[in-house]
N, C-alpha and C positions, 0 to 999 in steps of 0.2 A: 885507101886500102882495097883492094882486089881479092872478092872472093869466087875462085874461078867457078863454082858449084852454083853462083847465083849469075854468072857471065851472060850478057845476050842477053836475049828476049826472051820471057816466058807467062804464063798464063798461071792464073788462082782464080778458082771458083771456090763460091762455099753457097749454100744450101741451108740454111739452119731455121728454127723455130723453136720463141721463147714463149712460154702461157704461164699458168699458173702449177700446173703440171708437172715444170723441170723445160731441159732444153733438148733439142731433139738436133743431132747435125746430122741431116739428111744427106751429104756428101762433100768435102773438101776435096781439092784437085787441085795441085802443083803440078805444071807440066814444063818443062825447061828443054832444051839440047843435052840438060848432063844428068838431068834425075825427071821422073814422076812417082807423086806421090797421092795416094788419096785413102784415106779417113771416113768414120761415119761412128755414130755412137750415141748414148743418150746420159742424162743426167740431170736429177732431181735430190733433195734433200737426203733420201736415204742410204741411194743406188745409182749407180754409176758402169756402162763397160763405152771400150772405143776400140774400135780394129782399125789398125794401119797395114799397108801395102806400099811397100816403097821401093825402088830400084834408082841405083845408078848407072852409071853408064863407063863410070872408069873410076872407081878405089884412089886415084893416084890425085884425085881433082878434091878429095880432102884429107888427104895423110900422102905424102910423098915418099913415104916407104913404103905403099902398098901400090897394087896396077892390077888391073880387070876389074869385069863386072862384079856387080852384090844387087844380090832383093833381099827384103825384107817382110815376113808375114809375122802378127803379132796380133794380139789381144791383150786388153786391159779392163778387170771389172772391180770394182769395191763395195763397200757395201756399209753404211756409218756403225760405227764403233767394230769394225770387223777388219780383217788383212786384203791387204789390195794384191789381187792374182792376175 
């Protein structure tokens, strides 16, 4: 199966650090011909947020009713026994 978003050559970094503390992702990086993507965030027992940045390059390379570009800016934080915004 061919999925044209993962096609070709492309590159993933990540960055991360686990202690006693929680984990820390210091930076995730997806970089392809058709998307980059990159991440950073933290998370430990109580608390938790992660921002993504993502861009395509063509709509149409994962839903073939759609065509042009798309980004993506986005945050995520929660917090235990609380609502994830």
């Amino acid at each position: 199966m061919r999925i044209p978003l993962l096609a070709g050559s492309g590159t993933l970094t990540v960055d991360a650090v686990r202690d006693e503390t929680g984990t820390k992702l210091n930076a995730l990086s997806i970089r392809s011909d058709a998307m980059r993507a990159d991440a950073k965030g933290r998370l430990n027992a109580e608390t938790g947020n992660l921002t993504l940045q993502a861009a395509l390059t063509d709509l149409s390379l994962s839903d073939p009713r759609l065509s042009g570009p798309a980004t993506l800016e986005t945050g995520v934080s929660w917090q235990a026994d609380g609502a994830l915004t």
